[in-house]
Backbone of each chain as nested JSON, in Angstrom:
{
  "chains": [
    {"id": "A", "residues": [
      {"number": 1, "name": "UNK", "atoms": {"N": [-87.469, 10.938, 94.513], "CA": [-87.694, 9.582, 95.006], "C": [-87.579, 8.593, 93.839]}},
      {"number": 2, "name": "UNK", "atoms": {"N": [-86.426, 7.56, 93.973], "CA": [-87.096, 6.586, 92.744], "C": [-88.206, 5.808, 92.496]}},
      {"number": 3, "name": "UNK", "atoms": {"N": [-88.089, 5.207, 91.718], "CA": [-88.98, 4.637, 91.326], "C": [-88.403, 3.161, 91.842]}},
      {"number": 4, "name": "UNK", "atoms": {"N": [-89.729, 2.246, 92.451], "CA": [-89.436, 1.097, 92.324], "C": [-89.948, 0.347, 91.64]}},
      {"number": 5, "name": "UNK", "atoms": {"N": [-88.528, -0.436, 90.395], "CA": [-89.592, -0.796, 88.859], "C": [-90.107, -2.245, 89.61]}},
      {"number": 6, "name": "UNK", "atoms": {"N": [-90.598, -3.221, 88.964], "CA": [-91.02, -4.485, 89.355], "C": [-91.248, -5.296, 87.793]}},
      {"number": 7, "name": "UNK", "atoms": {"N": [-90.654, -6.06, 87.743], "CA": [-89.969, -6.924, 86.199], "C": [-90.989, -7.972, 86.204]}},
      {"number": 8, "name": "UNK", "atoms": {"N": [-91.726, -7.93, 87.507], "CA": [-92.796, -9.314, 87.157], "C": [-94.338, -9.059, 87.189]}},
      {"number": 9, "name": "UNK", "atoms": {"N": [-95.063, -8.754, 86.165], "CA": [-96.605, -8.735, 85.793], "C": [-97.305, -9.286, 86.61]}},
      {"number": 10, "name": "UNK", "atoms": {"N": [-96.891, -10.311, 86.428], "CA": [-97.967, -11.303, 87.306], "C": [-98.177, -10.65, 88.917]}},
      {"number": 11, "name": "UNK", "atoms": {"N": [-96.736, -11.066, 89.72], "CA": [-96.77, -10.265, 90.953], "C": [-97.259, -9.091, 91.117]}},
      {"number": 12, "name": "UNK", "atoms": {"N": [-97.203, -8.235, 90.6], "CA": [-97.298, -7.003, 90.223], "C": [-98.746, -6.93, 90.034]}},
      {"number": 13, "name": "UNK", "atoms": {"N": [-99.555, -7.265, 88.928], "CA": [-101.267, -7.719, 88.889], "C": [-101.851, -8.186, 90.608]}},
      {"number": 14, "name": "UNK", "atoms": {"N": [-101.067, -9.363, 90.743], "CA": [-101.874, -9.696, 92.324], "C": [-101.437, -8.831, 93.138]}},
      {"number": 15, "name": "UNK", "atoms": {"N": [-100.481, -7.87, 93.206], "CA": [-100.508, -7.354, 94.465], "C": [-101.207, -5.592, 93.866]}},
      {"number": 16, "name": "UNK", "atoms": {"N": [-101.728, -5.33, 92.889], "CA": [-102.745, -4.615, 92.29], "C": [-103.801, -4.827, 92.793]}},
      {"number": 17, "name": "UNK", "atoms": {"N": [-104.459, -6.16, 92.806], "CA": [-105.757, -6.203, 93.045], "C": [-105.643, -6.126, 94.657]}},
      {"number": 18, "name": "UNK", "atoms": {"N": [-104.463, -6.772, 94.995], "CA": [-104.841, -7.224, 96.985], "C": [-105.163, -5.93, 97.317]}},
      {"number": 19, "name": "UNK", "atoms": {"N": [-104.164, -5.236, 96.856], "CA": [-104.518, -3.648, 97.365], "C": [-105.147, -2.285, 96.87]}},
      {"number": 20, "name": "UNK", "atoms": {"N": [-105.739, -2.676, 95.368], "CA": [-107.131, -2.138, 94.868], "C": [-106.039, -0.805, 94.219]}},
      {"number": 21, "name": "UNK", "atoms": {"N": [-104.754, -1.3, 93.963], "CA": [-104.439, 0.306, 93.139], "C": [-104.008, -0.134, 91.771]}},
      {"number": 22, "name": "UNK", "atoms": {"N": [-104.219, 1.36, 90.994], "CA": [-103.551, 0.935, 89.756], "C": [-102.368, 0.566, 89.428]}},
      {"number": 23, "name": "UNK", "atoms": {"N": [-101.996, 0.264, 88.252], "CA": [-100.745, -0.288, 87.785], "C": [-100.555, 0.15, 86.16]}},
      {"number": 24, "name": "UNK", "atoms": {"N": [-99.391, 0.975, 86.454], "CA": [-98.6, 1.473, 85.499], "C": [-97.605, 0.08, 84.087]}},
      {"number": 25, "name": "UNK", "atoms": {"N": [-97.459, -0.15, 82.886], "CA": [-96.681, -0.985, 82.736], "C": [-95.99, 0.015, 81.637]}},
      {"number": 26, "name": "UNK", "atoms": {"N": [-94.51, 0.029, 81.276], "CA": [-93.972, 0.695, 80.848], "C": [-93.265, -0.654, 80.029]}},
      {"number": 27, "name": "UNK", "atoms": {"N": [-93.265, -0.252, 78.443], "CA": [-92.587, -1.094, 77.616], "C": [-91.465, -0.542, 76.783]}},
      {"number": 28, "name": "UNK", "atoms": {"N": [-90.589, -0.573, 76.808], "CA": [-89.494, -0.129, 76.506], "C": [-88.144, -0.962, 75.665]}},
      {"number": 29, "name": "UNK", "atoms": {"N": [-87.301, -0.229, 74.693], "CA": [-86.353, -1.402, 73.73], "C": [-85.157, -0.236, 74.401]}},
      {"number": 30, "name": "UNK", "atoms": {"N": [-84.889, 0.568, 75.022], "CA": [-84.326, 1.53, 75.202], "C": [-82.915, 0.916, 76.07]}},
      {"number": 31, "name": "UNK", "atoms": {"N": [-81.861, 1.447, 75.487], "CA": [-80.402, 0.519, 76.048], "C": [-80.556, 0.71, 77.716]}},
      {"number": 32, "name": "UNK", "atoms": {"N": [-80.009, -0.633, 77.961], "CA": [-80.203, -0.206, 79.758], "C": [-79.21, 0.738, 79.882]}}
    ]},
    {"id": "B", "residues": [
      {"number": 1, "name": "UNK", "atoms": {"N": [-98.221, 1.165, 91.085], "CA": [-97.375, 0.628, 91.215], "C": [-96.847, 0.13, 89.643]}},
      {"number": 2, "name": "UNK", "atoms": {"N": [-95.817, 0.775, 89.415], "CA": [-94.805, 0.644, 88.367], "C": [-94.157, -0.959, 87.864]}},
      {"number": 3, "name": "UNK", "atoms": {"N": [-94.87, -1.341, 86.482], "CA": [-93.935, -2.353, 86.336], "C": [-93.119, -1.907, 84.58]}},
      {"number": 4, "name": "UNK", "atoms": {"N": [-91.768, -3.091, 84.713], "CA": [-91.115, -2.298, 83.875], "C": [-91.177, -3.398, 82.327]}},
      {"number": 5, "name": "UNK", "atoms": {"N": [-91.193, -3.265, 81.042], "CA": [-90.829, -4.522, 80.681], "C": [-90.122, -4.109, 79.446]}},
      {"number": 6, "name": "UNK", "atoms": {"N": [-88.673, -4.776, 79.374], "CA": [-87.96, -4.322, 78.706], "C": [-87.605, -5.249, 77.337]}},
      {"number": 7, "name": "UNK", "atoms": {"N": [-87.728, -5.177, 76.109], "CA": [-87.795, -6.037, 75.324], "C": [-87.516, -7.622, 75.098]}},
      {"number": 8, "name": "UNK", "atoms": {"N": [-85.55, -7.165, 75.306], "CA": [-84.986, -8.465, 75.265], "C": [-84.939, -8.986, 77.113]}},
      {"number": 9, "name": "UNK", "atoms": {"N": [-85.389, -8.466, 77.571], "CA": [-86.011, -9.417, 78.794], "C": [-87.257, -9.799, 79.031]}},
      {"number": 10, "name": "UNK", "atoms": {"N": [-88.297, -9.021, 78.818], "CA": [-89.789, -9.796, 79.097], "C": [-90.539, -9.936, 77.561]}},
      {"number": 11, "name": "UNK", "atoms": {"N": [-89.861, -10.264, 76.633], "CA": [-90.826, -10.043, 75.143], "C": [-92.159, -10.651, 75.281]}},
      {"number": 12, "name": "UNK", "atoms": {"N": [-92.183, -11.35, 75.898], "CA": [-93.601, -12.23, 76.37], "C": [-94.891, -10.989, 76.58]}},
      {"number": 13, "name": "UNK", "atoms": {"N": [-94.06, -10.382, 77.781], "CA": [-94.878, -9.261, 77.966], "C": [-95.919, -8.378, 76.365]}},
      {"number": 14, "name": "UNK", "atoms": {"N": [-94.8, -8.383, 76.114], "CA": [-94.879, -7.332, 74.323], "C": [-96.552, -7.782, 73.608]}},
      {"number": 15, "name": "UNK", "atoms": {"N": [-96.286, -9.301, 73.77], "CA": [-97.347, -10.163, 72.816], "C": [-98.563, -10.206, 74.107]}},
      {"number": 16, "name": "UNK", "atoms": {"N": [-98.666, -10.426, 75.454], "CA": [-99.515, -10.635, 76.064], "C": [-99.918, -9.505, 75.952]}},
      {"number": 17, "name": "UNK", "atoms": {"N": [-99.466, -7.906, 76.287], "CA": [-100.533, -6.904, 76.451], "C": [-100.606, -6.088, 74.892]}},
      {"number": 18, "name": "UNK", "atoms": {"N": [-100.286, -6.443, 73.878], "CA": [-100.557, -6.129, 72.756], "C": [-99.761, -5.146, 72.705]}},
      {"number": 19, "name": "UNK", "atoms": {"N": [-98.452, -4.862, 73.168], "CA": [-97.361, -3.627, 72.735], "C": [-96.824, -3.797, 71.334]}},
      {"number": 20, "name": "UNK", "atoms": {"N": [-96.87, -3.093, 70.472], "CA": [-96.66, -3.584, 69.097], "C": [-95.314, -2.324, 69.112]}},
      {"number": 21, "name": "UNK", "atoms": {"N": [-95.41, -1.077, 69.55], "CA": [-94.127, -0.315, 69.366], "C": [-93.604, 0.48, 71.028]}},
      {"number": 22, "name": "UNK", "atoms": {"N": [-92.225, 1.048, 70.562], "CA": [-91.549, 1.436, 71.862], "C": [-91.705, 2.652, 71.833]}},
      {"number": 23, "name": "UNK", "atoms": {"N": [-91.978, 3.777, 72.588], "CA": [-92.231, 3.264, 74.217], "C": [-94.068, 3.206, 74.292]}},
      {"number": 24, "name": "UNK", "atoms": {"N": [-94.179, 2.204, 74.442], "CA": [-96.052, 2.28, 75.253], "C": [-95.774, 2.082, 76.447]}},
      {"number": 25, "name": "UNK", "atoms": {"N": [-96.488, 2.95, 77.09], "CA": [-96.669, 3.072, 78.913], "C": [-98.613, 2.399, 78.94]}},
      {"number": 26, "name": "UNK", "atoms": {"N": [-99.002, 1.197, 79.642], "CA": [-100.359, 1.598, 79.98], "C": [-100.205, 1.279, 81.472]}},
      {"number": 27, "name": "UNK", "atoms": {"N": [-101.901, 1.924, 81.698], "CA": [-102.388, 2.2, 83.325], "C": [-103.907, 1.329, 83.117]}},
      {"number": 28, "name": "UNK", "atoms": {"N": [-103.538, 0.366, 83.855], "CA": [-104.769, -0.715, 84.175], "C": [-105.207, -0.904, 85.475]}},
      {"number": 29, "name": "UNK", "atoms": {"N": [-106.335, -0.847, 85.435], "CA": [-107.175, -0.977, 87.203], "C": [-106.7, -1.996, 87.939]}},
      {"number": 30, "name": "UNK", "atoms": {"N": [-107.201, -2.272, 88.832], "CA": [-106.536, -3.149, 90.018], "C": [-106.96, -4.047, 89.455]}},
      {"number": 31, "name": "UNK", "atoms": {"N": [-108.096, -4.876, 88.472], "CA": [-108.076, -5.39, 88.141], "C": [-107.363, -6.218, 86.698]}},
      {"number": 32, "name": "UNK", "atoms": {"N": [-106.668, -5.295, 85.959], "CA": [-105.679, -5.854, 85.252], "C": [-106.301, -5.357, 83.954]}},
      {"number": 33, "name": "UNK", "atoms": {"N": [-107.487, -4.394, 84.152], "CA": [-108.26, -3.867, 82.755], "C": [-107.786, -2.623, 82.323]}},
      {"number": 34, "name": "UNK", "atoms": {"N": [-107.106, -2.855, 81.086], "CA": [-106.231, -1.387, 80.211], "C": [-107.304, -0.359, 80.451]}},
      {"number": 35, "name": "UNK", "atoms": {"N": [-107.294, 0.945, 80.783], "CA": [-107.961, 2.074, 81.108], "C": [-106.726, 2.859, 80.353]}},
      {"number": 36, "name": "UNK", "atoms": {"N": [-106.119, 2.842, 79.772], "CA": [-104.848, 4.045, 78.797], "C": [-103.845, 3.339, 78.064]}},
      {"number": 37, "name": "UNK", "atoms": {"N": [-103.657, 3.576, 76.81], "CA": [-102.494, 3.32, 76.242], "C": [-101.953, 4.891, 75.322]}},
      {"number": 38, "name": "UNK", "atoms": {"N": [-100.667, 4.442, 76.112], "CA": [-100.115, 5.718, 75.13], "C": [-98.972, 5.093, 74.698]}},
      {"number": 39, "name": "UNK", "atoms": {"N": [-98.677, 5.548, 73.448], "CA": [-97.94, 4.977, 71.979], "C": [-96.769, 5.853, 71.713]}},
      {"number": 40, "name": "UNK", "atoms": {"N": [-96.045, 5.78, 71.898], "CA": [-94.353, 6.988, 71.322], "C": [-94.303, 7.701, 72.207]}},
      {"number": 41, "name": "UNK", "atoms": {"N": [-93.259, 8.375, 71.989], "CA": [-92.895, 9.499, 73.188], "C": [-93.741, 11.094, 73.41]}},
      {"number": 42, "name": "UNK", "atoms": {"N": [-93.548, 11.393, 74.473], "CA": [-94.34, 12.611, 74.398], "C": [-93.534, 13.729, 75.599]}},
      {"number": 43, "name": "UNK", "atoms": {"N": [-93.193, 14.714, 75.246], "CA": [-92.83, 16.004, 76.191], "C": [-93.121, 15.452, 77.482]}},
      {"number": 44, "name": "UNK", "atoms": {"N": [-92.204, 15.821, 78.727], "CA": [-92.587, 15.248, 80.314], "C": [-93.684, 15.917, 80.597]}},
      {"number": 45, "name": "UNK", "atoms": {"N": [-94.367, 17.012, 80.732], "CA": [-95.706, 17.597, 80.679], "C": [-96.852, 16.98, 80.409]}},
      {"number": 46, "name": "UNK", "atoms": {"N": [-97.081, 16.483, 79.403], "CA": [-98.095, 15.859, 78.317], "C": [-98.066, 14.724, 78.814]}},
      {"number": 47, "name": "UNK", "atoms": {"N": [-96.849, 13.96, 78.979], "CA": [-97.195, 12.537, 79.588], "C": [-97.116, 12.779, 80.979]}},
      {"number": 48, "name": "UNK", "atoms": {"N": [-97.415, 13.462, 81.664], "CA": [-97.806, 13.463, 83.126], "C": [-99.577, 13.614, 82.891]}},
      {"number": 49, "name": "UNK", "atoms": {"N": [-99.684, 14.351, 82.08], "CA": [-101.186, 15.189, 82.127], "C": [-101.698, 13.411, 81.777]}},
      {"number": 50, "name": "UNK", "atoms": {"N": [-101.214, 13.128, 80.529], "CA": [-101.992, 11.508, 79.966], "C": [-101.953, 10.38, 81.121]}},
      {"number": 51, "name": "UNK", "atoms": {"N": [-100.88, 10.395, 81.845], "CA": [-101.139, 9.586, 82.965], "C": [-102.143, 9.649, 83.793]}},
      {"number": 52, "name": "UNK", "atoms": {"N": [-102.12, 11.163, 84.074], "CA": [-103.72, 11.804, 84.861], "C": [-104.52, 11.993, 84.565]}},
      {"number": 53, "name": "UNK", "atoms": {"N": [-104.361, 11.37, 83.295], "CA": [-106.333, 11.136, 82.636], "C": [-106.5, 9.682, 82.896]}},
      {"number": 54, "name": "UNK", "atoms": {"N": [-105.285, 8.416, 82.744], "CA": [-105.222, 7.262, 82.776], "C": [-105.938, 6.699, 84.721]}},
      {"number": 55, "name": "UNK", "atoms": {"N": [-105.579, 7.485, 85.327], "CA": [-105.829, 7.463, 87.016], "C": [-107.628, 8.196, 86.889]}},
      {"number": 56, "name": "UNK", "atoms": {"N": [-107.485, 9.021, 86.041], "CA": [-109.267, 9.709, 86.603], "C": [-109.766, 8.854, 86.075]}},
      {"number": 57, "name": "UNK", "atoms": {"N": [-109.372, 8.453, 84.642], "CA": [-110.119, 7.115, 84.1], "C": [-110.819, 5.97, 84.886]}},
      {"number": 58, "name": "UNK", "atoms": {"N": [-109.48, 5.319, 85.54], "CA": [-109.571, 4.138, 86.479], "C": [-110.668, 4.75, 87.608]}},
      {"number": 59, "name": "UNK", "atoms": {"N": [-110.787, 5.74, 88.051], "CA": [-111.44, 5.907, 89.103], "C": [-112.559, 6.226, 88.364]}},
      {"number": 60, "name": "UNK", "atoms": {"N": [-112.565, 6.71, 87.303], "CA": [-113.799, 6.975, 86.834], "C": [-115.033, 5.692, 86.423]}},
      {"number": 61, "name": "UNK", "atoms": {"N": [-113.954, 4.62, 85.774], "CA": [-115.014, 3.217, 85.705], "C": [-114.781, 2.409, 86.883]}},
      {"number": 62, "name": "UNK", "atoms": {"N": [-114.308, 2.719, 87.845], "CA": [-114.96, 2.294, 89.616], "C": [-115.953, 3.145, 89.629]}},
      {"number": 63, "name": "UNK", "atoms": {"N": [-116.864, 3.726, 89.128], "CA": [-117.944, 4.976, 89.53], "C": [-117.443, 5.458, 90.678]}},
      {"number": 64, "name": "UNK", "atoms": {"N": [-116.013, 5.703, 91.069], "CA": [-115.694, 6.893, 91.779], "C": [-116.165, 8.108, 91.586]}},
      {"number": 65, "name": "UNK", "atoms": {"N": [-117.283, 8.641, 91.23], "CA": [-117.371, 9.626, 90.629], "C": [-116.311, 11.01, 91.291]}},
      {"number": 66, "name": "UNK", "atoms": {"N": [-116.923, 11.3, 92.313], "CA": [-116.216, 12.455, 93.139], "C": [-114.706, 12.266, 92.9]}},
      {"number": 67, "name": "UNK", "atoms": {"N": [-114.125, 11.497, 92.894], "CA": [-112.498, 11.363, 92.943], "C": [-112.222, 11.84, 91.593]}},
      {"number": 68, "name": "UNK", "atoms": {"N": [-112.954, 10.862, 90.808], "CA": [-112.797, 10.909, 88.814], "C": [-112.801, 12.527, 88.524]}},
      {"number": 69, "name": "UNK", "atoms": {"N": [-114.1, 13.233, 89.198], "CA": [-114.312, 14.728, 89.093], "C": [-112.662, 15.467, 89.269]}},
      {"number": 70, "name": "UNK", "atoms": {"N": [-112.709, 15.061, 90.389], "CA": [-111.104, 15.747, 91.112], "C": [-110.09, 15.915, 90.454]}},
      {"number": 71, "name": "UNK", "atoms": {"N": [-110.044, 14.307, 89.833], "CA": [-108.763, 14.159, 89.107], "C": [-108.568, 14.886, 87.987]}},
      {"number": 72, "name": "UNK", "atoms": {"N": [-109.959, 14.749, 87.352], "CA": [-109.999, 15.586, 85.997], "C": [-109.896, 17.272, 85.817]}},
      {"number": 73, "name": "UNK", "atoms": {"N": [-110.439, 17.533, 87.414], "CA": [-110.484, 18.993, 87.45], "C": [-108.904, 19.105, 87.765]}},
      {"number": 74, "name": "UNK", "atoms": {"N": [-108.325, 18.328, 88.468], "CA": [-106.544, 18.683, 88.304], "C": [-105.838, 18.505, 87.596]}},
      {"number": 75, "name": "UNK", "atoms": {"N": [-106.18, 18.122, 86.295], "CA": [-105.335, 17.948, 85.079], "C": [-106.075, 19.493, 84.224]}},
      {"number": 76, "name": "UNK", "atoms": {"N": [-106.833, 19.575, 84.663], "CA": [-107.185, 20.879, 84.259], "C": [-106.78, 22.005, 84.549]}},
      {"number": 77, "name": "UNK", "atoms": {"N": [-106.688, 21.689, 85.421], "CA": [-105.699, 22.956, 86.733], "C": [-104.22, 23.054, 86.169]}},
      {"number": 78, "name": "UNK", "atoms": {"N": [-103.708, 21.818, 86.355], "CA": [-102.407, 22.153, 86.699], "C": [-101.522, 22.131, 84.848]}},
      {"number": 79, "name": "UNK", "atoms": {"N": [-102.786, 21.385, 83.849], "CA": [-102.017, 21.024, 82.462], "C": [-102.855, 21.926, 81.642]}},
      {"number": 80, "name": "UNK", "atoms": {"N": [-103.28, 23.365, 81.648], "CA": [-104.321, 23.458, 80.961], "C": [-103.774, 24.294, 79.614]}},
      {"number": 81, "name": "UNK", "atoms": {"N": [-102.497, 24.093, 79.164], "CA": [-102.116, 23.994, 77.906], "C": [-101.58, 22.593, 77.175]}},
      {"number": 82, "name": "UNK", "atoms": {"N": [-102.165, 21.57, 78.044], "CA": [-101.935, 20.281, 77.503], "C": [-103.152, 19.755, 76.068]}},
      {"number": 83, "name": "UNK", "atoms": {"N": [-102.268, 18.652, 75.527], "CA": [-103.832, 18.107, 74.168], "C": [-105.074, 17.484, 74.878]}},
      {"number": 84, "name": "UNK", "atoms": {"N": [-105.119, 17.303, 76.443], "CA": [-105.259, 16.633, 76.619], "C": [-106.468, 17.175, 77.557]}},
      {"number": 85, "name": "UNK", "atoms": {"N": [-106.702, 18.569, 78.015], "CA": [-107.287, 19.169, 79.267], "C": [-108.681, 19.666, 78.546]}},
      {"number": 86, "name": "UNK", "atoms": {"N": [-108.649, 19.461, 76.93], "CA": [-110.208, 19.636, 76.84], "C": [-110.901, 18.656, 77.266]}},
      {"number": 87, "name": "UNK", "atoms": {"N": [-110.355, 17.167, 76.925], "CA": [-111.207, 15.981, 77.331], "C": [-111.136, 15.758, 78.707]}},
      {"number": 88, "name": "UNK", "atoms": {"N": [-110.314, 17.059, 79.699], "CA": [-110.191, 16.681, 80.901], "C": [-111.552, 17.369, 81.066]}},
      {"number": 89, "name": "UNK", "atoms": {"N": [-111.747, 18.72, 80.733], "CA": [-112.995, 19.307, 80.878], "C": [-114.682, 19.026, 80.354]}},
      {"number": 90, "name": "UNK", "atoms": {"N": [-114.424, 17.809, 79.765], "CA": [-115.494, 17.149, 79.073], "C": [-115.814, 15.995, 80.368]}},
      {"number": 91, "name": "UNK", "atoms": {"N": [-114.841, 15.186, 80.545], "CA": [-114.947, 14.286, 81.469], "C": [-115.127, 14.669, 83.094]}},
      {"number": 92, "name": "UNK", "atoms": {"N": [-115.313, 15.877, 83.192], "CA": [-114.877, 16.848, 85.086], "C": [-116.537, 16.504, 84.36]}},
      {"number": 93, "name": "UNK", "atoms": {"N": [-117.202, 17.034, 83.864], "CA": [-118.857, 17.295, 83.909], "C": [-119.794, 16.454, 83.988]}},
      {"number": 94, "name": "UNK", "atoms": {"N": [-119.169, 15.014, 83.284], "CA": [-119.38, 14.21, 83.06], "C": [-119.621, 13.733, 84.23]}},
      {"number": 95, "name": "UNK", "atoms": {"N": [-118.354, 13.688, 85.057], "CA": [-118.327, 13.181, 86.914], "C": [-119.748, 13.454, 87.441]}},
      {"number": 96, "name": "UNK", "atoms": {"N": [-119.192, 14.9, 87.544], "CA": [-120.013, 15.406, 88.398], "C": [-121.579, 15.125, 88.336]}},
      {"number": 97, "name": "UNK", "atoms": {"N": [-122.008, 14.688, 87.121], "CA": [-123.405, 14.814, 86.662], "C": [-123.514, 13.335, 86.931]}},
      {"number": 98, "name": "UNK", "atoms": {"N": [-122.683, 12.176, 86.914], "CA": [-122.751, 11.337, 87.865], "C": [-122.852, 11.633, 89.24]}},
      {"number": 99, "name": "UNK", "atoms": {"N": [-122.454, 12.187, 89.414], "CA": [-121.682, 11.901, 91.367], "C": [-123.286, 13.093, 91.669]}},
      {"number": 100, "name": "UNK", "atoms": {"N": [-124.113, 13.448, 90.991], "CA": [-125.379, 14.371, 91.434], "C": [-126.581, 13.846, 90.813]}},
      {"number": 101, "name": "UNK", "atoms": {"N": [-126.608, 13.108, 89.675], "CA": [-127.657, 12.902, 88.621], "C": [-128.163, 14.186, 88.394]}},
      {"number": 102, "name": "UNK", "atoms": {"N": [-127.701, 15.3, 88.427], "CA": [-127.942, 16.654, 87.974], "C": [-127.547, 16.936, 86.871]}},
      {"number": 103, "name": "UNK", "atoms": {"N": [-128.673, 17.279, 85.516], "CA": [-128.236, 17.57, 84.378], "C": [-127.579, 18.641, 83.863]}},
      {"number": 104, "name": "UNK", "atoms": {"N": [-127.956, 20.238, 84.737], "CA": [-127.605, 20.943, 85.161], "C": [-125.614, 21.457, 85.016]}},
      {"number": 105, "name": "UNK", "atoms": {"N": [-125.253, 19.867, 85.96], "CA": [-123.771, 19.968, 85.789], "C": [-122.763, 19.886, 84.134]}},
      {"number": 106, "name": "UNK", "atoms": {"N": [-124.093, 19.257, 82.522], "CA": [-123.451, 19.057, 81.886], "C": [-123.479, 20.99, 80.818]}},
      {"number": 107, "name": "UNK", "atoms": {"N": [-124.718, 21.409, 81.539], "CA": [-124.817, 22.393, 80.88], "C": [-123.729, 23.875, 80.582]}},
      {"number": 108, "name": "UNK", "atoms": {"N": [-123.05, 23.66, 81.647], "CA": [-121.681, 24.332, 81.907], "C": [-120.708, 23.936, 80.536]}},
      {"number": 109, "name": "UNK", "atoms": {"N": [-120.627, 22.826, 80.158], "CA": [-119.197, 22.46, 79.911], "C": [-119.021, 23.017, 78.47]}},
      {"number": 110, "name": "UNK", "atoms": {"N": [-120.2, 23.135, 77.406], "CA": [-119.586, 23.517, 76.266], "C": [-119.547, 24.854, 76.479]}},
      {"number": 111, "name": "UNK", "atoms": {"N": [-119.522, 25.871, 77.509], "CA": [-119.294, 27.164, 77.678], "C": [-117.323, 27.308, 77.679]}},
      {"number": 112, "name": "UNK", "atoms": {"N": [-117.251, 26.365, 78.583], "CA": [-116.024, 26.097, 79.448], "C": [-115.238, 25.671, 77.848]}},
      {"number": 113, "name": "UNK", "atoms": {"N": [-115.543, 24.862, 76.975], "CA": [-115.126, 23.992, 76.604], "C": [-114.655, 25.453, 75.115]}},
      {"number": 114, "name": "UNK", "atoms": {"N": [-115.797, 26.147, 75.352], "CA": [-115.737, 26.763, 73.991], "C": [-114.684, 28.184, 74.402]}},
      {"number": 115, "name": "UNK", "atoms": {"N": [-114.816, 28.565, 75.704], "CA": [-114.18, 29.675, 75.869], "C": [-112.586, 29.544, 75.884]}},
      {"number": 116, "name": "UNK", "atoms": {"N": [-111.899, 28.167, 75.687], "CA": [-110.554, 28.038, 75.713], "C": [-110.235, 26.964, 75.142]}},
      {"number": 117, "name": "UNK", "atoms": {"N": [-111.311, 26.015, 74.261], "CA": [-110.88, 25.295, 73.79], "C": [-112.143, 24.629, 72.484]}},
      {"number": 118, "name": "UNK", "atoms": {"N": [-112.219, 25.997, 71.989], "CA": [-113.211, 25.427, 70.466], "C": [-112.663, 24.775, 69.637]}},
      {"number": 119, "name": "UNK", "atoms": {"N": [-111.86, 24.815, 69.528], "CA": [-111.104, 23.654, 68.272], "C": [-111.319, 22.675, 68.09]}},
      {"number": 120, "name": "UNK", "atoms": {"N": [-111.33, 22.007, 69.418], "CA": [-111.3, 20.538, 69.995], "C": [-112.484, 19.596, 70.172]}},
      {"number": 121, "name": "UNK", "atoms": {"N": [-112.268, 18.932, 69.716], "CA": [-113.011, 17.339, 69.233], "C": [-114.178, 18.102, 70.349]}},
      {"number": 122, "name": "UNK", "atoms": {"N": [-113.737, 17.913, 71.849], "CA": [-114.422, 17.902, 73.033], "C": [-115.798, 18.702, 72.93]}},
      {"number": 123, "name": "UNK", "atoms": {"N": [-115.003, 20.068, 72.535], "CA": [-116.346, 21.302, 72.104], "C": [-117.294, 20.512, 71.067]}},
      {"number": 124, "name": "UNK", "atoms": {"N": [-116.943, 19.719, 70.05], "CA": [-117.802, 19.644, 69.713], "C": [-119.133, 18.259, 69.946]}},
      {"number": 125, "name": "UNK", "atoms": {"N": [-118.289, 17.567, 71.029], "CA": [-119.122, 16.729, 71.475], "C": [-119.848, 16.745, 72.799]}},
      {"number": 126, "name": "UNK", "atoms": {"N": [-119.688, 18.097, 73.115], "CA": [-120.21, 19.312, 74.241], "C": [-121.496, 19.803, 73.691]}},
      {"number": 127, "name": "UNK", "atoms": {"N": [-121.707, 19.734, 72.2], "CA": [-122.481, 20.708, 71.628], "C": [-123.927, 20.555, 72.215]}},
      {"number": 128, "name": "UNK", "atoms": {"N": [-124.468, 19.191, 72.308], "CA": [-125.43, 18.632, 72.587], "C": [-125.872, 19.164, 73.913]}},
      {"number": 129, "name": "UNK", "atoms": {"N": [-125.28, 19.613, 75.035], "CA": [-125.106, 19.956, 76.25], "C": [-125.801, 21.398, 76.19]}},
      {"number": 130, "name": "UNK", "atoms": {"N": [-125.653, 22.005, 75.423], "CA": [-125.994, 23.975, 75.195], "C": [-127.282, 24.002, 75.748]}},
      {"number": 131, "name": "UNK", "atoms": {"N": [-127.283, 24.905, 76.15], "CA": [-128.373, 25.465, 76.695], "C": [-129.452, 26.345, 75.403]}}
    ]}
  ]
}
């Protein structure tokens, strides 16, 4: 299954809390 | 839920959550509070097991206790040649002796801790626990 990445924190934070799960953030310099 | 942030596109990111080198992965509660950082690369094994300390974590400071127990006892289970499954077995006792207020539950662990994993930091901060 992939993964679905999400490029925006912010969104990503609020829709964390709406729905009470964690959140992974992966930082990476790695060639696309 | 997975977010991604890739240098020369979110550098912002880099400076807001304090990423100073590549690759850091962290796992923060629903509320946006770091519960794991892991720093450089690591074998796919090892960083599955560290993720699943990063999740018992989170559930663990929700005083999930019972879940936190679970999680930790399945990184134990399933990683238990990982760096990572003594502090899983330090933290399973830990749960539990939450999730019971039974002191009982911590008295187990430097047995556990010593019969497969004396080396480790864990055993010796188990010690206190002996019967």
């Amino acid at each position: 299954m992939a993964v679905q990445w999400n490029t925006d924190a912010d969104a990503a934070l609020a829709e964390a809390k709406a729905t009470k799960k964690p959140l992974l953030v992966d930082f990476s310099a790695a060639p696309a | 839920m997975p977010v991604e942030a890739h240098i020369k596109e979110r550098p912002a990111y880099f400076h807001r959550f304090d990423a100073v080198w590549t690759p850091t992965v962290l796992v923060l509660d629903p509320d946006g509070t770091e519960r794991l950082r892991i720093e450089g690369y690591l074998p796919k094994d090892e960083f599955r097991a560290q993720l699943e300390m990063g999740l018992a974590r989170v559930a663990f400071m929700r005083k999930r206790w019972a879940d936190a127990e679970q999680r930790y006892a399945a990184v134990v289970e399933r990683y238990p040649d990982s760096k990572v499954a003594p502090e899983a077995v330090y933290w399973r006792g830990v749960s539990r002796y939450k999730a019971t207020n039974d002191h009982t539950a911590l008295g187990d662990v430097p047995g556990q801790l010593e019969e497969k994993y004396a080396d480790s930091v864990w055993a010796l901060k188990a010690l206190p626990w002996s019967h």
